[in-house]
N, CA, C and O of each residue as an XYZ file, in Angstrom:
676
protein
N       5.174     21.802    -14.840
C       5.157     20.437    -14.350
C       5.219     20.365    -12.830
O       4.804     19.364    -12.246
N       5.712     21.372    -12.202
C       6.069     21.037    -10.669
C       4.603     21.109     -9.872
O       4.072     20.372     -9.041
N       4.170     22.458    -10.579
C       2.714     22.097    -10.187
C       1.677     21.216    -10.370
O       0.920     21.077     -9.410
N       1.395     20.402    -11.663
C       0.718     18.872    -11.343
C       1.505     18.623    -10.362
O       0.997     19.236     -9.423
N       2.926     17.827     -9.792
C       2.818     17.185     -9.270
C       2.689     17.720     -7.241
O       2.523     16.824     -6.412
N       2.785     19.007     -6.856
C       1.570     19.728     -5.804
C       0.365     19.128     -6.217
O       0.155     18.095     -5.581
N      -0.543     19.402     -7.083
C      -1.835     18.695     -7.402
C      -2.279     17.695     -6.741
O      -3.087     17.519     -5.829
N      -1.382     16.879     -7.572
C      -1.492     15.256     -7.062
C      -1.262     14.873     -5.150
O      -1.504     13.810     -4.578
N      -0.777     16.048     -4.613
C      -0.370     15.336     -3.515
C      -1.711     15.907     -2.337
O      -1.712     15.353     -1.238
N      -2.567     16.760     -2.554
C      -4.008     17.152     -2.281
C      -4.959     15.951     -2.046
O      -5.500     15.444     -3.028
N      -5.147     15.566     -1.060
C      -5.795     14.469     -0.561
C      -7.328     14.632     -0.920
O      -7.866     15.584     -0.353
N      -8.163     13.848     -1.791
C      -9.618     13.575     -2.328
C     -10.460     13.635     -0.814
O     -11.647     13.773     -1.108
N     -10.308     13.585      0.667
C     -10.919     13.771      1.432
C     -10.319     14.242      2.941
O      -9.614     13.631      3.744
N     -10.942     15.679      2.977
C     -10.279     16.058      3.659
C     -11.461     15.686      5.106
O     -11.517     16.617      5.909
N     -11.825     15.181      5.248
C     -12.675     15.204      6.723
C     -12.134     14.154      7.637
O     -12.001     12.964      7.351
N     -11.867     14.673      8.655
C     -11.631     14.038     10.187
C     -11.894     13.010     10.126
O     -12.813     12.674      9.379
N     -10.980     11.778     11.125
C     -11.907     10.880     11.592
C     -12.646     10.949     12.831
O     -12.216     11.493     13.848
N     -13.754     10.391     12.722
C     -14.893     10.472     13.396
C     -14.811      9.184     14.474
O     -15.563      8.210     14.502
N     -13.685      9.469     15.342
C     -14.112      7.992     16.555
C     -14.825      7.567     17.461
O     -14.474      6.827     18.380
N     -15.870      8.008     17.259
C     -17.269      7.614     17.701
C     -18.048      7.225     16.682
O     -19.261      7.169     16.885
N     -17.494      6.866     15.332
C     -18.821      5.996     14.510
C     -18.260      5.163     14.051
O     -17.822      5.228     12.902
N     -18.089      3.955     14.963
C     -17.359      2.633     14.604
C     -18.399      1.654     14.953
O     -19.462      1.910     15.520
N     -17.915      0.323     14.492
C     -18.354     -0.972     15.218
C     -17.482     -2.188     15.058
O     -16.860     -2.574     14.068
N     -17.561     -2.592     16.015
C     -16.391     -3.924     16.604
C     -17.129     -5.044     16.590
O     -18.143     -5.306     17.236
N     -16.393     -5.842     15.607
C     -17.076     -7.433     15.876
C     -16.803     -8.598     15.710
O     -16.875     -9.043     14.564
N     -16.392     -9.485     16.831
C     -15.547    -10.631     16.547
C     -16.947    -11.816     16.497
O     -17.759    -11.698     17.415
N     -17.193    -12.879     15.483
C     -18.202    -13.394     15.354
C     -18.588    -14.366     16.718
O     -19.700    -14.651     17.164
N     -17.448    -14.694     17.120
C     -18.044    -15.995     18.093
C     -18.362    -14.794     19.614
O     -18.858    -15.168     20.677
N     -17.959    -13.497     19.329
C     -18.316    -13.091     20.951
C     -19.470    -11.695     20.481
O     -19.221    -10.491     20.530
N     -20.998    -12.506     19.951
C     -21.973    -11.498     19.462
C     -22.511    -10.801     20.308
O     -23.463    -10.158     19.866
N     -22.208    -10.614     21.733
C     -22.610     -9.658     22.514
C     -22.116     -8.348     22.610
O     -22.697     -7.305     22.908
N     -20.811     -8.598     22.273
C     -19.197     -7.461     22.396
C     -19.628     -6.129     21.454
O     -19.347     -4.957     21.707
N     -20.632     -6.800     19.925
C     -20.978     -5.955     19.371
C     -21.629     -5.024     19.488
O     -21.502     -4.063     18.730
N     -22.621     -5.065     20.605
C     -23.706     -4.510     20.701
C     -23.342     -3.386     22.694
O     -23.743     -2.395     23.304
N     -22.525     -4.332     22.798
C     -22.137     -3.476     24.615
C     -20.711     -2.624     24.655
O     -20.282     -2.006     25.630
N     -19.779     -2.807     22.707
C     -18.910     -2.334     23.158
C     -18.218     -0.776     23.196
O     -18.505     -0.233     22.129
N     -17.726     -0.226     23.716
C     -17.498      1.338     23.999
C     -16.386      1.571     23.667
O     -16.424      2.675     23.125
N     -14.981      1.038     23.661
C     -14.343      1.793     23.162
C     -13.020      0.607     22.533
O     -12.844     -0.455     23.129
N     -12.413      0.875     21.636
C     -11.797      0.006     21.153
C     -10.267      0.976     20.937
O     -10.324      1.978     20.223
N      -9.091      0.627     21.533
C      -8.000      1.475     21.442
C      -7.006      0.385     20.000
O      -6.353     -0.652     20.117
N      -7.313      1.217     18.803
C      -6.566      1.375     17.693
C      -5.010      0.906     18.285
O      -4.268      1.757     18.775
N      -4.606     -0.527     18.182
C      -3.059     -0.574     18.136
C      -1.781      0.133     17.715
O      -2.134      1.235     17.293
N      -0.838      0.048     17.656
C       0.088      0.092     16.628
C       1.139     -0.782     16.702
O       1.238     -1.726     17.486
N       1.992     -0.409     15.786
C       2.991     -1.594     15.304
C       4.517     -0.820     15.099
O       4.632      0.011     14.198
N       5.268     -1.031     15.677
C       6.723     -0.798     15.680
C       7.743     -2.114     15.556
O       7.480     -3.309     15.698
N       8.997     -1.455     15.239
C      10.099     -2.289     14.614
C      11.152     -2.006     15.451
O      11.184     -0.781     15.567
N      12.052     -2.529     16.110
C      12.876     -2.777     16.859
C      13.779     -1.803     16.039
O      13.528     -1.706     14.838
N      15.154     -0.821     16.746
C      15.842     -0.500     15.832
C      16.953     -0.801     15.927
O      17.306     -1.206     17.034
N      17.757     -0.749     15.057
C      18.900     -1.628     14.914
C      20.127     -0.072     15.105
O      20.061      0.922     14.382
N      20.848     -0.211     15.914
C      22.298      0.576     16.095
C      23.083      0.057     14.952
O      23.230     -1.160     14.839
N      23.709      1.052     13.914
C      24.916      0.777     13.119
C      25.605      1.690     13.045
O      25.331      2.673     12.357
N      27.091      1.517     14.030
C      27.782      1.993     14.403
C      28.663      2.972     13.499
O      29.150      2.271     12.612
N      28.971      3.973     13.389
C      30.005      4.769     12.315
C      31.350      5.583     13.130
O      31.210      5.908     14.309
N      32.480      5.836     12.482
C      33.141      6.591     13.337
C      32.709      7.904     13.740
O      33.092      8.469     14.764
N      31.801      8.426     12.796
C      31.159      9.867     13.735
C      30.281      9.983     14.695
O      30.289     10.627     15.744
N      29.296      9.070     14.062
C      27.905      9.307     14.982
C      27.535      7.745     14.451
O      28.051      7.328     13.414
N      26.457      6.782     15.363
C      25.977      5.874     15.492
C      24.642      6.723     14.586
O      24.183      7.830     14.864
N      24.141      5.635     13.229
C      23.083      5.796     12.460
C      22.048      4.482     13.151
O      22.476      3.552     13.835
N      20.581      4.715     12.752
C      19.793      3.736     12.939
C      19.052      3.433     12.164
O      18.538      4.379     11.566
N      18.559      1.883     11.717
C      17.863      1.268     10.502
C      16.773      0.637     11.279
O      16.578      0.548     12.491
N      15.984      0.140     10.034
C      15.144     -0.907     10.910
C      14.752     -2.171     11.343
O      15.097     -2.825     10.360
N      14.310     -2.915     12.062
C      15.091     -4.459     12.163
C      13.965     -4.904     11.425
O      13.251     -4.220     10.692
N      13.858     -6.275     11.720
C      13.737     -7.461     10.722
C      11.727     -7.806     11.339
O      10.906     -8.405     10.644
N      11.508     -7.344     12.438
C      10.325     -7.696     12.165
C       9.133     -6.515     12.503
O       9.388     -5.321     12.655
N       8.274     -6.902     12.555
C       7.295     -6.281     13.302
C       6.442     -6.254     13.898
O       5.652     -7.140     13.574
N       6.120     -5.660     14.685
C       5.318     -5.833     16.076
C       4.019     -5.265     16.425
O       3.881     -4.080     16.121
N       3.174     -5.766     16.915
C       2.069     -4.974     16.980
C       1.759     -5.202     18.413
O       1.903     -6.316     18.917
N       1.237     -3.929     19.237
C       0.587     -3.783     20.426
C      -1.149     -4.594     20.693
O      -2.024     -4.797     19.851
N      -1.146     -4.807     21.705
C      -2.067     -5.476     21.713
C      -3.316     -4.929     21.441
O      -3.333     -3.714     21.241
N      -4.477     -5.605     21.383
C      -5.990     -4.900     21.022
C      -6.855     -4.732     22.292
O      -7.405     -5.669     22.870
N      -6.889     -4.003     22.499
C      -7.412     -3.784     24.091
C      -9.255     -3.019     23.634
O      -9.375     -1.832     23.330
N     -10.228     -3.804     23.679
C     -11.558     -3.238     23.777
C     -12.038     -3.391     25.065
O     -11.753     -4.341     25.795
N     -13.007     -2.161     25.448
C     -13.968     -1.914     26.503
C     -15.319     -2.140     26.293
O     -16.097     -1.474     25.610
N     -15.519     -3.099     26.917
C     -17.299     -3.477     26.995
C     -17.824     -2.795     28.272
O     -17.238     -2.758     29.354
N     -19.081     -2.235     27.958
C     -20.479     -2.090     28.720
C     -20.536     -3.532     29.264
O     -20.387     -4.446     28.453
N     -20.763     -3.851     30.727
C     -21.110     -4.592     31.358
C     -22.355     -5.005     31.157
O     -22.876     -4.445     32.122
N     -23.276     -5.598     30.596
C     -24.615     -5.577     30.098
C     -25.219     -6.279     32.279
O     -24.563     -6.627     33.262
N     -26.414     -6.161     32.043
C     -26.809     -7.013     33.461
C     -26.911     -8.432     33.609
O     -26.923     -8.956     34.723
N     -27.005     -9.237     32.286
C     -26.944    -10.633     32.392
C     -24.817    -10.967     32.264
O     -24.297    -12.048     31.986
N     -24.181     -9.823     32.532
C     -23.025    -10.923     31.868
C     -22.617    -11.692     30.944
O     -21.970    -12.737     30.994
N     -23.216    -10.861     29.734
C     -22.994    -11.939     28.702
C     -21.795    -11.813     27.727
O     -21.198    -12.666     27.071
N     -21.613    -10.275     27.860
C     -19.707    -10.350     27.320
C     -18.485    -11.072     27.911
O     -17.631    -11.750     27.341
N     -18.673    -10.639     29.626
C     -18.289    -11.334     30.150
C     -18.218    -12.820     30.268
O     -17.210    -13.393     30.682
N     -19.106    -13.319     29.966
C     -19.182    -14.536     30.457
C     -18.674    -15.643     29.035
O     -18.285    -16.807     29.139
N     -18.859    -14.713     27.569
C     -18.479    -15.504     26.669
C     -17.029    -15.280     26.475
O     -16.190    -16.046     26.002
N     -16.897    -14.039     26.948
C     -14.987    -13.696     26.933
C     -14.239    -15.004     27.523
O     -13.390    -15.687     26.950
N     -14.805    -15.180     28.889
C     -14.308    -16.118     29.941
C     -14.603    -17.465     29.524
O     -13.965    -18.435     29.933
N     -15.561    -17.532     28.716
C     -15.492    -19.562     28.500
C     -14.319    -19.511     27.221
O     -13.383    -20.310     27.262
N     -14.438    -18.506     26.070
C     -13.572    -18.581     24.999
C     -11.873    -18.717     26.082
O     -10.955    -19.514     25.891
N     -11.969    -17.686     27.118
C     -10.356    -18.073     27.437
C     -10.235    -19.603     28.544
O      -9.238    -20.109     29.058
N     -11.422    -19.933     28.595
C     -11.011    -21.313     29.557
C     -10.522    -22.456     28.426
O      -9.553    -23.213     28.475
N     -11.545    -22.299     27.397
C     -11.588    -22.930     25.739
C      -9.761    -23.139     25.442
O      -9.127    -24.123     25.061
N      -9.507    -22.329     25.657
C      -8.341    -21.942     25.060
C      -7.331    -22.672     26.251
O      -6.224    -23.193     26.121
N      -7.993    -22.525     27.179
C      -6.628    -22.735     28.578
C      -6.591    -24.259     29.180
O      -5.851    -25.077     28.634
N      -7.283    -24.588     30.155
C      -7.518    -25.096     30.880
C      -9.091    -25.895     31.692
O      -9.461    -26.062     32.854
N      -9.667    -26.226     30.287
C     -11.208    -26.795     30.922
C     -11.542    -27.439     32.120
O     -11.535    -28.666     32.225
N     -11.917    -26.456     33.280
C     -12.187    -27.917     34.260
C     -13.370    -28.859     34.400
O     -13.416    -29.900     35.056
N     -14.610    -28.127     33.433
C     -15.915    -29.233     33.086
C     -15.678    -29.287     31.885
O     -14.964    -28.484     31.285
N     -16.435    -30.550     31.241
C     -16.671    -31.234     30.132
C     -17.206    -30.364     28.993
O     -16.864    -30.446     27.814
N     -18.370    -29.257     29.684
C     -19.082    -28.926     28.573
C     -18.360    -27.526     27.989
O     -18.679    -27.002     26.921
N     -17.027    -26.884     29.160
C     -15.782    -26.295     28.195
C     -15.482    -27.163     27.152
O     -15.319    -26.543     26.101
N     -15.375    -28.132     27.068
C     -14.605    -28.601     25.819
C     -15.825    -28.607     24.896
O     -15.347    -28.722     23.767
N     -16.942    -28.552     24.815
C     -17.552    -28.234     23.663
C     -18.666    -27.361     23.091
O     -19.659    -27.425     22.367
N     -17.766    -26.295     24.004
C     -18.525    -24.591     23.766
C     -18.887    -24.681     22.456
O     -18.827    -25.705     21.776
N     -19.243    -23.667     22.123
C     -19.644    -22.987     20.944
C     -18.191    -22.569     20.094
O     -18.216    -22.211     18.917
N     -17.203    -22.656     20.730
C     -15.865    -22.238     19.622
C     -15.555    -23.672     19.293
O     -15.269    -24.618     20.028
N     -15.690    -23.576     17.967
C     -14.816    -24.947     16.802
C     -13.474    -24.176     16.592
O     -12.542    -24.978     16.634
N     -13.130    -23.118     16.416
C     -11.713    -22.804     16.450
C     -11.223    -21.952     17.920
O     -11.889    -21.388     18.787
N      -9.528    -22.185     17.717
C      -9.118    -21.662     19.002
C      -9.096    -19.771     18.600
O      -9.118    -18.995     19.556
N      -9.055    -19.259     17.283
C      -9.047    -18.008     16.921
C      -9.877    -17.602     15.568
O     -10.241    -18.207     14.560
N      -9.985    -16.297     16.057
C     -11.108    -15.443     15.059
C     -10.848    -14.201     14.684
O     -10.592    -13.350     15.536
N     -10.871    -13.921     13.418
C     -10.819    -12.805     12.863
C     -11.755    -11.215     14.033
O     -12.821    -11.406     14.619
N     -11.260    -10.335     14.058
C     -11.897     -9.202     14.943
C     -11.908     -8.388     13.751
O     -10.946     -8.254     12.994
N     -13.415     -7.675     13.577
C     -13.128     -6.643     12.550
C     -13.413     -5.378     13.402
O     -13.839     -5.547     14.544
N     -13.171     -3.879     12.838
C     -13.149     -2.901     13.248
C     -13.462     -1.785     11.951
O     -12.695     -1.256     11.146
N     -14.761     -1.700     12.117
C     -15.551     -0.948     11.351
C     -15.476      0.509     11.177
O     -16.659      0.847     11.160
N     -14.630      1.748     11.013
C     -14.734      3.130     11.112
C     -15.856      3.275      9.827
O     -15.757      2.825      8.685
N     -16.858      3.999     10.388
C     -17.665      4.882      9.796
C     -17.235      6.275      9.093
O     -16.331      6.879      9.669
N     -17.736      6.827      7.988
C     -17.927      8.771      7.322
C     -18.317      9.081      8.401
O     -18.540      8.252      9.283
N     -18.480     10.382      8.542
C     -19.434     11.239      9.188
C     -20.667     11.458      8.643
O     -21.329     12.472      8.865
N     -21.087     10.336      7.770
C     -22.393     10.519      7.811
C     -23.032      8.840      7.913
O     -24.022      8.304      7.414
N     -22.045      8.400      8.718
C     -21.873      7.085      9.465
C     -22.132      5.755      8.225
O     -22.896      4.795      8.324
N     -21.308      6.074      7.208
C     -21.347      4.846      6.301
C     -19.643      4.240      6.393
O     -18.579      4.859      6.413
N     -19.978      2.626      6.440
C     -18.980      2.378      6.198
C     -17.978      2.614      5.539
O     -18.191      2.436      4.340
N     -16.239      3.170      5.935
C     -15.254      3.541      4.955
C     -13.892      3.078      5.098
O     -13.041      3.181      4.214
N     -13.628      2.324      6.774
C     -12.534      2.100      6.673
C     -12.656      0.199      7.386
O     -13.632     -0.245      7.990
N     -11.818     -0.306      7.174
C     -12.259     -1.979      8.119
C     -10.702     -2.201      8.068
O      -9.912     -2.361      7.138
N     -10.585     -2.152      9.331
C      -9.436     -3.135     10.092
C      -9.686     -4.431     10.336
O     -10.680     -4.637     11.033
N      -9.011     -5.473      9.927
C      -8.909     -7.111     10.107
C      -7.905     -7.441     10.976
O      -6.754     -7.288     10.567
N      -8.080     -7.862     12.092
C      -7.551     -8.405     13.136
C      -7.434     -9.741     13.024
O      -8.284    -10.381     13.643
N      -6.302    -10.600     12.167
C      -6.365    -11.860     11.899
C      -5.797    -12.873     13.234
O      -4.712    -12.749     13.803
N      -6.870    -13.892     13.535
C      -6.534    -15.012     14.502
C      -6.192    -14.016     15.977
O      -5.238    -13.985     16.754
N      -7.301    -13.370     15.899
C      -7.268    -12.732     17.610
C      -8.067    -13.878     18.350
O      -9.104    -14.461     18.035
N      -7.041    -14.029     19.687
C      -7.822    -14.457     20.663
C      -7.662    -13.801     22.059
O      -6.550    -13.273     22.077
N      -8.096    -13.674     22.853
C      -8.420    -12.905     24.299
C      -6.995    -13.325     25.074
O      -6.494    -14.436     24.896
N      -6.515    -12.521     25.777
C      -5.353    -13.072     26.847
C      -5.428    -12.085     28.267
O      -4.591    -12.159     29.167
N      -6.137    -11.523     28.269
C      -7.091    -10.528     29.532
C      -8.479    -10.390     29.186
O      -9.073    -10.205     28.124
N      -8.895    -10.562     30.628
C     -10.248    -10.745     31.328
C     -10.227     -9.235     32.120
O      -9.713     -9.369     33.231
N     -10.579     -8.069     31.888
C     -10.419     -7.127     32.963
C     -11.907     -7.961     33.992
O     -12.672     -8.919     33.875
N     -11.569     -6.638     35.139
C     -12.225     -6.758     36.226
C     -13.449     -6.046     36.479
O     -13.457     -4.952     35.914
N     -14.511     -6.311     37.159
C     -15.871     -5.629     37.067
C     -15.868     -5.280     38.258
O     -16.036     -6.160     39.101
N     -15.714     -4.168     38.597
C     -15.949     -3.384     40.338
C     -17.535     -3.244     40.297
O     -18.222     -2.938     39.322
N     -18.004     -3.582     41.761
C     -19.512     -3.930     42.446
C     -18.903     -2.779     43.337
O     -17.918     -2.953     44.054
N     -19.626     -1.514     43.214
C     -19.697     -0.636     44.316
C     -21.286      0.048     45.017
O     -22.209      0.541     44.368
N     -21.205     -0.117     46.406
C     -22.680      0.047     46.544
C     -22.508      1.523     47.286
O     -23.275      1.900     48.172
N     -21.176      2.446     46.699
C     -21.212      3.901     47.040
C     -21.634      4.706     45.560
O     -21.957      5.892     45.481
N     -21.545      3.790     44.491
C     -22.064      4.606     43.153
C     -23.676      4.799     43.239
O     -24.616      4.324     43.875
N     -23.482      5.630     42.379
C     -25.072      6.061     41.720
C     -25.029      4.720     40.573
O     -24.114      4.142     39.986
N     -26.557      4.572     40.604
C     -27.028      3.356     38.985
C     -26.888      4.183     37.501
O     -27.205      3.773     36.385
N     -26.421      5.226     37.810
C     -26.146      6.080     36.569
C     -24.768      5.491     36.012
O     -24.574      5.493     34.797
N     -24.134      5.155     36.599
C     -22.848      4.638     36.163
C     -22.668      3.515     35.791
O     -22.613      2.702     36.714
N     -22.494      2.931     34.333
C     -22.698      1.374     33.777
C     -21.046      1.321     33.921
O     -20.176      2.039     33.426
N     -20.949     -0.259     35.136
C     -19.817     -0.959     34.989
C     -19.154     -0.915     33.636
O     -19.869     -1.013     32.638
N     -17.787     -0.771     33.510
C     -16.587     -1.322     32.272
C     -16.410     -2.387     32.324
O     -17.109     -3.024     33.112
N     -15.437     -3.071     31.550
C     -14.571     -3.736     31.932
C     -13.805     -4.036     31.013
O     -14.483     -3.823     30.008
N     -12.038     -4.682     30.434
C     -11.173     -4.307     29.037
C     -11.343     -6.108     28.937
O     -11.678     -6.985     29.733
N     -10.978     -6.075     27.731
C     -10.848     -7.078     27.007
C      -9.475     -7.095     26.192
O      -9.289     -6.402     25.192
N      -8.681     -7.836     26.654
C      -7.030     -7.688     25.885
C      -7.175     -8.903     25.274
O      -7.626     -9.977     25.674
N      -6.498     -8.377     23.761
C      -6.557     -9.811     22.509
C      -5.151     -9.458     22.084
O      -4.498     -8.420     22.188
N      -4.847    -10.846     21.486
C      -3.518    -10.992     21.138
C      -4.186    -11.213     19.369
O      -5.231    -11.805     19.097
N      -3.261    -10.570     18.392
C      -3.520    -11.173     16.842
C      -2.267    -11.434     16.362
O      -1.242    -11.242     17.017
N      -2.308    -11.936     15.057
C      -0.919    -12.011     14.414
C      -0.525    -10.496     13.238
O       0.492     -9.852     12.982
N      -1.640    -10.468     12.892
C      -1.527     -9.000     11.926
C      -2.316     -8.304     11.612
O      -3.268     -9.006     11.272
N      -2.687     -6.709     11.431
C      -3.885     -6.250     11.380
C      -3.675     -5.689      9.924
O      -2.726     -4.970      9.611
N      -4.721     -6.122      9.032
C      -4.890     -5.311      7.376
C      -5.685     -4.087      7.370
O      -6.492     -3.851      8.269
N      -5.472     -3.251      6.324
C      -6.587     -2.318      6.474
C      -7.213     -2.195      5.125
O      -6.415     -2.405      4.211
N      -8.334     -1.933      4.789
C      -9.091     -2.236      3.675
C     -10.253     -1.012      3.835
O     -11.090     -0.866      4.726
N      -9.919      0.022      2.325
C     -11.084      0.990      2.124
C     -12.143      0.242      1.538
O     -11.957     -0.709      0.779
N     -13.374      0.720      1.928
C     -14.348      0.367      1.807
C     -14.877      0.806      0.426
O     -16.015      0.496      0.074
């Protein structure tokens, strides 16, 4: 018997993940999909709680949980168009100072972000749901006229969500 249960603990797939065969895509910002480069995988920690003993102080875990923010990197495309929809979604959200902010293209203030990991033989297998992400950084686009044109501008995109699910494909 001890050996079924060794058996059972032999994982059905042993291959790597592959983080270069993803795709990122929040619906209202359809440019992000197509310019974006790198998407840094969050995580989520729990505050810990001290409970004191006369020998040694033990630790549990507290009451909620937390997740780090979602930080993606876009390709600067040449029209600005990640940019530029990042920046009306966070004016949307903030502070409109023309009229036709108030009736962008977002009917809601938040949107689901999905995060697509690919097999290595690039089929869909894993999807992260980023529920009610919205943007709360605009990174910055450096104009340098000491680079070579070989070098395509960055720039980060920081989103705030409430919880991320994960779902095999």
């Amino acid at each position: 018997m001890a050996n079924q249960s060794v058996l059972n603990t032999i994982p059905d797939n042993t291959n790597f993940l592959q983080t270069t065969r993803f795709t990122f895509i929040i619906p209202q910002l359809p440019f992000l999909k197509y310019f974006c480069q790198t998407v840094l995988m969050p995580g989520a920690a729990t505050a810990e709680v001290n409970v004191p003993t006369p020998f040694a102080d033990t630790y549990r875990h507290g009451d909620k949980l937390v997740y780090d923010p979602l930080t993606v990197t876009a390709l600067s495309d040449e029209d600005l168009r990640v940019f530029e929809e990042t920046h009306d979604w966070l004016a949307y959200l903030t502070n409109p100072i023309k009229f036709n902010q108030f009736k962008y293209k977002f009917t809601e203030r938040y949107y689901d972000g999905i995060l697509t990991s690919n097999t290595n033989a690039n089929l869909p297998n894993v999807r992260i749901k980023f529920r009610n992400c919205h943007p709360v950084t605009l990174g910055s686009i450096q104009f340098d006229s000491t680079t070579t044109a070989d070098i395509t501008p960055v720039f980060d995109v920081t989103f705030r969500y409430d919880v991320f699910e994960i779902e095999r494909l």
